[in-house]
C-alpha positions as CSV (number, residue, x, y, z in Angstrom):
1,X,-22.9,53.3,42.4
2,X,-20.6,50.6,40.9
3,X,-21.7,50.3,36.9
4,X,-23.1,47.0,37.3
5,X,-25.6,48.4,39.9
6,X,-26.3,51.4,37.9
7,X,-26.6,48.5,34.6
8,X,-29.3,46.2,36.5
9,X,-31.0,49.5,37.6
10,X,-32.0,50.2,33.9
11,X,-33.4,46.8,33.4
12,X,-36.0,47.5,36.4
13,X,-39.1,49.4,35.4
14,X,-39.6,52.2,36.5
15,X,-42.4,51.6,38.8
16,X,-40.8,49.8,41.4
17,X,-38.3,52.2,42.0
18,X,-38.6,50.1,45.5
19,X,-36.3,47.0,43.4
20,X,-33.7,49.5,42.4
21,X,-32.9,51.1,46.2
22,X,-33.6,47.6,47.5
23,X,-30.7,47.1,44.9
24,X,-28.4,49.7,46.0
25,X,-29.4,49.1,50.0
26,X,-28.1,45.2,49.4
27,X,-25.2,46.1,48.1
28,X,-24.7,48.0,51.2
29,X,-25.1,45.3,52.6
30,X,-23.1,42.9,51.2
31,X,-19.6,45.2,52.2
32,X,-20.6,44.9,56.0
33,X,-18.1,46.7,58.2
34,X,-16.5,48.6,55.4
35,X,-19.5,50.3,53.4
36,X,-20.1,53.8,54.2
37,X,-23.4,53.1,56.1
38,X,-22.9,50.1,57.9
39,X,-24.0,51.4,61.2
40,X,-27.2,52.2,59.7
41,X,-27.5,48.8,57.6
42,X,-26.5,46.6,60.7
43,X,-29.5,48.7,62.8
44,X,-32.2,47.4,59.7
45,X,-33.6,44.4,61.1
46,X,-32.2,40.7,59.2
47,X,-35.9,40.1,58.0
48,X,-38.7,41.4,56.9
49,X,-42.2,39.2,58.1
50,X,-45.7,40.2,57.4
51,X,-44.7,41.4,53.8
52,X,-47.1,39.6,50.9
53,X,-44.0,38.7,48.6
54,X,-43.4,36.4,51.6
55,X,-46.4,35.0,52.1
56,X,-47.4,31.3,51.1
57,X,-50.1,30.7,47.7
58,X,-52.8,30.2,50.7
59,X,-51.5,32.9,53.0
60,X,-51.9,35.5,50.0
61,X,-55.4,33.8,48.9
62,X,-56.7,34.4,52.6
63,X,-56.3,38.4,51.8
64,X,-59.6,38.0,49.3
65,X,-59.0,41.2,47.7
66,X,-57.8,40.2,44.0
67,X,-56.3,43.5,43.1
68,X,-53.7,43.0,45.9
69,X,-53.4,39.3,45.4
70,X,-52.5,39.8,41.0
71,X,-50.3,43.0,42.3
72,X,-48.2,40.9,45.1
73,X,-48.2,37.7,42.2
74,X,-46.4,40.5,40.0
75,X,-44.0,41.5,41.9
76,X,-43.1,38.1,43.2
77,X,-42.7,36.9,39.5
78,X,-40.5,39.8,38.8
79,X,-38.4,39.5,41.8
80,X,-37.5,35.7,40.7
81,X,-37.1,36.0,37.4
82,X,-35.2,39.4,37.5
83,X,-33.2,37.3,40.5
84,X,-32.7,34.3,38.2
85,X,-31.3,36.0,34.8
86,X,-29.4,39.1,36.2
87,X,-28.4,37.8,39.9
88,X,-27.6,34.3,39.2
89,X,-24.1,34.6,38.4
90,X,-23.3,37.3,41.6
91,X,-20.8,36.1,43.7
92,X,-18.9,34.4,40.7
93,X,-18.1,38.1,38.8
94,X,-17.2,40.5,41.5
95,X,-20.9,41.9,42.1
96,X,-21.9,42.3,45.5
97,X,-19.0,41.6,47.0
98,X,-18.6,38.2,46.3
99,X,-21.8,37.0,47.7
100,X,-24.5,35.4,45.9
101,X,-28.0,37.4,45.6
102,X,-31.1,35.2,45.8
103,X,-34.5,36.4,45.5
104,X,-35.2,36.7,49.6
105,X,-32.3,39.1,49.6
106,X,-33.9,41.0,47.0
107,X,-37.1,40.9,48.1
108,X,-35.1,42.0,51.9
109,X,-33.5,45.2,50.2
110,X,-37.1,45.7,48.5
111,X,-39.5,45.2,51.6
112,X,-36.5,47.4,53.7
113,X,-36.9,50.0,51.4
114,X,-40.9,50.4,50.6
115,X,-41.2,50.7,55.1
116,X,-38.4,53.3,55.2
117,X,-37.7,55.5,52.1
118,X,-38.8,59.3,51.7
119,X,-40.6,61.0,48.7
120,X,-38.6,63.9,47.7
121,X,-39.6,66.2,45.4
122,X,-40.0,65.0,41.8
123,X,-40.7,61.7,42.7
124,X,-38.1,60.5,43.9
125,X,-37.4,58.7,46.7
126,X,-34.7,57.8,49.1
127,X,-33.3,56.6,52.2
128,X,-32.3,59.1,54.9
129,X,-30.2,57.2,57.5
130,X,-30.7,59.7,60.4
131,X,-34.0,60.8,59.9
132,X,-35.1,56.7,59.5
133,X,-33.4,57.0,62.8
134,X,-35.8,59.3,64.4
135,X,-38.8,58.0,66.4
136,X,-42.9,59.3,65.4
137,X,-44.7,60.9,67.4
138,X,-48.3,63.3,67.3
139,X,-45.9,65.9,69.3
140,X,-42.3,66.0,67.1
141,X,-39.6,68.2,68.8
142,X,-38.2,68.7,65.1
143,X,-38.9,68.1,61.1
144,X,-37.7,67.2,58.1
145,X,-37.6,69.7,55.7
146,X,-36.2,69.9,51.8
147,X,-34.0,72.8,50.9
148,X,-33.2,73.7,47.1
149,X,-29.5,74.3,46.5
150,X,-29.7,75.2,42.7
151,X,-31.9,76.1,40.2
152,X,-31.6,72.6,38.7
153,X,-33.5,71.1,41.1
154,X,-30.7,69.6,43.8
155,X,-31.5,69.7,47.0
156,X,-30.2,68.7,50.3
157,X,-32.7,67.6,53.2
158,X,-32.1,69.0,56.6
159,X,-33.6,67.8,60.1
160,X,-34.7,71.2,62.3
161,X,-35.5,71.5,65.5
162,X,-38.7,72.9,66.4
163,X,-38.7,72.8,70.1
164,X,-35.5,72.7,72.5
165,X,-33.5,69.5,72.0
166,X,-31.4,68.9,75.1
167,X,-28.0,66.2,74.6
168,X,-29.4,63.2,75.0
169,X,-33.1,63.7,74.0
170,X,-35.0,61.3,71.3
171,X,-35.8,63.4,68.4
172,X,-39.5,62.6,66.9
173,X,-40.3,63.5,63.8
């Protein structure tokens, strides 16, 4: 990551680890055609609806179940006010190239990332560009499965087959 990602990364609690990959997925992006996973990026769709950071004051009120209306408020606070001190100024200083970052792209790379990343061991989480890829299904023909390569915890994630996969089959996972 470019330091300035890795810099607004620290600023982001911890808890919405969703922020900091929506973060590093918009920056993605934002270098179309030349970033290293713009096939992927251009396959995401351009918007997210149905997510509550989107919805209207009455929209979110309609849910009648406080915990998720204060939760949603939260988030949607953050996501301007982390968008209007630290995103502000993109486009003028190099970040994201050149482009200015409002708070629906933000909340785009956010809402992107919470309906597509993984939990990997640890905690951590991450976007898999070919197993995203991969269609669901109660009968898979393969899996995703972690392997440790070292002792200090790296890993690498693998997709195996666990039925015959002819060329041209879907895989489902």
């Amino acid at each position: 990551d470019p330091a300035y990602i890795h810099d607004l990364c620290g600023r982001i609690p911890s808890e919405l680890w969703g922020v900091k990959l929506g973060l590093r997925l918009l920056l993605e992006r934002t270098r179309g055609n030349s970033g290293f996973h713009s096939s992927y990026v251009a396959n995401l769709p351009n918007a997210v609806s149905g997510i509550p950071i989107f919805f209207s004051r009455e929209e979110l009120h309609a849910l009648q179940y406080p915990p998720v209306i204060q939760q949603v408020t939260l988030r949607s606070r953050f996501l301007n006010d982390f968008t209007n001190q630290h995103l502000s100024s993109s486009g003028s200083d190099g970040t994201f190239e050149g482009l200015k970052i409002d708070m629906n792209a933000l909340g785009w790379g956010m809402a992107a990332v919470l309906s597509r990343a993984f939990s990997l061991s640890g905690g951590e989480r991450a976007m898999l560009p070919l197993i995203d890829l991969c269609n669901h299904s109660f009968t898979p023909n393969c899996k995703v499965k972690p392997k440790p390569l070292s002792p200090d915890g790296g890993f690498t994630i693998d997709l195996d087959s666990i039925l015959d996969i002819s060329k041209g089959d879907e895989l489902f996972i």
